[in-house]
VOPANU-549150 format. One record per residue (C-alpha): residue in three letters; x, y, z. Coordinates in nm, 3 decimals, padded with zeros to 5 digits, m for minus. Example, Ala and Ser with C-alpha at 12.3 -4.5 7.8 and 13.67 -1.06 7.14 Angstrom:
residues 2
r; x; y; z
ALA; 01.230; m00.450; 00.780
SER; 01.367; m00.106; 00.714
end
This chain:
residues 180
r; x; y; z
UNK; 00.950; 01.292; m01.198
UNK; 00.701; 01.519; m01.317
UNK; 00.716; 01.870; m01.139
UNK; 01.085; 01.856; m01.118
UNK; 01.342; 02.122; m01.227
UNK; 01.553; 02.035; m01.528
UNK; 01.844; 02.051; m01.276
UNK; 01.677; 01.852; m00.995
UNK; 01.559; 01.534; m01.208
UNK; 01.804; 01.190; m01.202
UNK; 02.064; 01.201; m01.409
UNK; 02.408; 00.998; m01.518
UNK; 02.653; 01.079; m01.727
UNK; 02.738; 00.819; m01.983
UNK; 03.077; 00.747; m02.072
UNK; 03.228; 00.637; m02.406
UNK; 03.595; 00.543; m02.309
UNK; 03.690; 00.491; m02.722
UNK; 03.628; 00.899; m02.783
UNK; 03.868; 00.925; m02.464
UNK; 04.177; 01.127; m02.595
UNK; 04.312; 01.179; m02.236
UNK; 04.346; 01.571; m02.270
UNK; 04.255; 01.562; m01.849
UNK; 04.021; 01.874; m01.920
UNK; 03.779; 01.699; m01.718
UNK; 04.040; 01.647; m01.408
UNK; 04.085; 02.039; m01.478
UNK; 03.710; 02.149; m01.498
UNK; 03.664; 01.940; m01.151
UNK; 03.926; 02.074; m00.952
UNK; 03.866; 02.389; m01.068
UNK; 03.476; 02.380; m00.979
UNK; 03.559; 02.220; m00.642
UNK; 03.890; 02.337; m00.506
UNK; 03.914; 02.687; m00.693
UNK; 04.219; 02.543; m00.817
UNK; 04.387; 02.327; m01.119
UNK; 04.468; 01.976; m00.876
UNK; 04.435; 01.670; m01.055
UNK; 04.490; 01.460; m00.700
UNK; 04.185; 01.625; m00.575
UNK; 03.942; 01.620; m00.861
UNK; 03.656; 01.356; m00.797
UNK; 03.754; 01.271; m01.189
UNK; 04.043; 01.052; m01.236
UNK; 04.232; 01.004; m01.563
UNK; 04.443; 00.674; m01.627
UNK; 04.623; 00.529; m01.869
UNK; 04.771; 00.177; m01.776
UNK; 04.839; 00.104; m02.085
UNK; 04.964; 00.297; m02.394
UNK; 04.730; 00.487; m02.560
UNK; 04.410; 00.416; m02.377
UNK; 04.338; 00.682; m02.177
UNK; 04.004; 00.737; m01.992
UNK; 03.773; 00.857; m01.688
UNK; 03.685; 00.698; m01.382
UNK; 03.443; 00.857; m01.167
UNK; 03.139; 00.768; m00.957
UNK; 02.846; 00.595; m01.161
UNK; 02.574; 00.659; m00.936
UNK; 02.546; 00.309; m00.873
UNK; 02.107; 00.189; m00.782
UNK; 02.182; 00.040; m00.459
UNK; 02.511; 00.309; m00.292
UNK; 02.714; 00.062; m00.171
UNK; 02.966; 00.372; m00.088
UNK; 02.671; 00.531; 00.131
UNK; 02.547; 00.220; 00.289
UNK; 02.947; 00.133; 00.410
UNK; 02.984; 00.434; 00.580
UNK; 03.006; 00.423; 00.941
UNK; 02.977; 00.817; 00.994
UNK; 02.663; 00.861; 00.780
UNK; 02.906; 01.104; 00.588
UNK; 02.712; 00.968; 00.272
UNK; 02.398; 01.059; 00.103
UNK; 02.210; 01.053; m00.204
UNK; 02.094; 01.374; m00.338
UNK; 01.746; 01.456; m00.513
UNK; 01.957; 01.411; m00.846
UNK; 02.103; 01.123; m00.765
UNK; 02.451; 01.213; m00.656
UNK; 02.676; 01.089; m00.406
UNK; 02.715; 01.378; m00.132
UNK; 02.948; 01.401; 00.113
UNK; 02.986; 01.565; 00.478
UNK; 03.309; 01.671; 00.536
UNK; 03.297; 01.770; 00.858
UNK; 03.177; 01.410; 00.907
UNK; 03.376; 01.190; 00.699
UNK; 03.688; 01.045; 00.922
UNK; 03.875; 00.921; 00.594
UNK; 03.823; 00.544; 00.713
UNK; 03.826; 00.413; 00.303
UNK; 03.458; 00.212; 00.381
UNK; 03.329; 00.377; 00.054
UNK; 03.590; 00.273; m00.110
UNK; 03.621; m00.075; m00.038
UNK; 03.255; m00.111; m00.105
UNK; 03.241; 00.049; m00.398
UNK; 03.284; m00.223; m00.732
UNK; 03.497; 00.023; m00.908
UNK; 03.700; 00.149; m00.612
UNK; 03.634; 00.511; m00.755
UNK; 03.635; 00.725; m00.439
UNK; 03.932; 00.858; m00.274
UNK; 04.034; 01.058; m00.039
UNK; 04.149; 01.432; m00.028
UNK; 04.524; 01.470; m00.099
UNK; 04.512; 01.731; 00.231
UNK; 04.228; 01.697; 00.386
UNK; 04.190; 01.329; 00.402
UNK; 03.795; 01.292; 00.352
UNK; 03.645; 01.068; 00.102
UNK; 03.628; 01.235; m00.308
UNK; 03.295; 01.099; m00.528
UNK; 03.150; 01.260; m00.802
UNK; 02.872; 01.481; m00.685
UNK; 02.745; 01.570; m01.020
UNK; 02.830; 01.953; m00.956
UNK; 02.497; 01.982; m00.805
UNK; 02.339; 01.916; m01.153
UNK; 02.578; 02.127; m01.374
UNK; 02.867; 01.882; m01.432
UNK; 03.192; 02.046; m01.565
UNK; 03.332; 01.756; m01.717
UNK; 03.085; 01.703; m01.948
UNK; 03.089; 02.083; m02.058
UNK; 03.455; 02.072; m02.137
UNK; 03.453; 01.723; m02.265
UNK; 03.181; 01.849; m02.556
UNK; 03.360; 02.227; m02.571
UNK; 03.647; 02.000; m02.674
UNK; 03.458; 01.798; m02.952
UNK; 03.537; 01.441; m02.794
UNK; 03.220; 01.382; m02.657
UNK; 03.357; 01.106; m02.426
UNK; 03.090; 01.227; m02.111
UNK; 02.684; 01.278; m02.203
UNK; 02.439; 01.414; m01.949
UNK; 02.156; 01.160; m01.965
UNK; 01.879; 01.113; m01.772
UNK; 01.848; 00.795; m01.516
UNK; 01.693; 00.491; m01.617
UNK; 01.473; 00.329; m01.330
UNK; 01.527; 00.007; m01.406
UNK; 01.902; 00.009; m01.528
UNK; 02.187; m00.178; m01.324
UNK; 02.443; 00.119; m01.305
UNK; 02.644; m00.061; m01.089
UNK; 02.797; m00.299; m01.372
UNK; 02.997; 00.025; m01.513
UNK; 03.190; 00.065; m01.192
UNK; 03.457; m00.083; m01.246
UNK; 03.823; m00.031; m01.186
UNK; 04.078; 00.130; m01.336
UNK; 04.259; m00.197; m01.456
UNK; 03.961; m00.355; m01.572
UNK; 03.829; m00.091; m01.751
UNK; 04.189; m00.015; m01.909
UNK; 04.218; m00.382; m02.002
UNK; 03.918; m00.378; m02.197
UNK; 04.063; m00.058; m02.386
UNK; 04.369; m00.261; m02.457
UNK; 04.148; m00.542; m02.619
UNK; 03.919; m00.279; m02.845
UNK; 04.256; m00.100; m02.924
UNK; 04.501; m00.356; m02.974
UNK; 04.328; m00.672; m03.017
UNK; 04.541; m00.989; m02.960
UNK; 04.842; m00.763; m02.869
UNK; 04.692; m00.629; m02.592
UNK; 04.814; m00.923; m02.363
UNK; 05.163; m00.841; m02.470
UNK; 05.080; m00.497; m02.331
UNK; 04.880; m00.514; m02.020
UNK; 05.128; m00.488; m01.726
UNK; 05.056; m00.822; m01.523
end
């Protein structure tokens, strides 16, 4: 990696779902980047709460081996020199490959323009993290890549992850909770 911008080298950005306090700043800082335009639906961040009190993010991980990319029929998919998930528009036919590939099914498509949504990493600047530290929670950390880490185990989908929320936040209770 040596020779590499500080914008251009591998990077993730680590989540810590606890600090979460589902303000949606992040949906906000991603739509805006993106679309020009406050639009939750078309932010490639996604907040949920499926249960009470445990909101979170869910957004690409970056995943070692791009399941997304490999699925796509189009070639509408690519990896970018940071690591990133890019993808064509003009090229993307909104089939949902990526997103039955992907573990976490985190893409999505456009609300309007029907294409597939990932995380792209704002071409090494991303916004959620800014706002997510502006605001003190500290949920989303820039962090560079690990070669030999298995990204892939932290896709996972929204009811997973927000039924492992329930059991940090609620303990026991949390299967009283957790919608079936």
């Amino acid at each position: 990696m040596t020779g590499l911008s500080n914008k251009s080298k591998k990077f993730w950005i680590a989540r810590d779902y606890e600090k979460c306090s589902g303000c949606r700043r992040c949906e906000i800082a991603c739509s805006l980047y993106h679309e020009n335009r406050i639009w939750p639906e078309a932010s490639r961040i996604r907040v949920f709460m499926l249960v009470p009190g445990a909101e979170f993010p869910h957004f690409c991980v970056q995943c070692q081996d791009y399941p997304c990319v490999n699925a796509c029929p189009e070639n509408a998919l690519s990896v970018s020199q940071i690591g990133a998930v890019i993808i064509d528009k003009d090229k993307c036919i909104g089939c949902g490959q990526c997103i039955d590939a992907c573990p976490g099914k985190i893409p999505h498509l456009h609300p309007i323009k029907k294409y597939a949504l990932i995380c792209n990493l704002c071409n090494g600047d991303p916004q959620c993290v800014k706002v997510c530290r502006e605001g003190g929670w500290n949920t989303l950390k820039k962090v560079n890549r690990k070669e030999n880490m298995n990204y892939r185990k932290y896709a996972k989908t929204p009811e997973d992850l927000a039924r492992e929320l329930a059991f940090i936040f609620y303990g026991e209770k949390a299967e009283e909770i957790i919608p079936c």
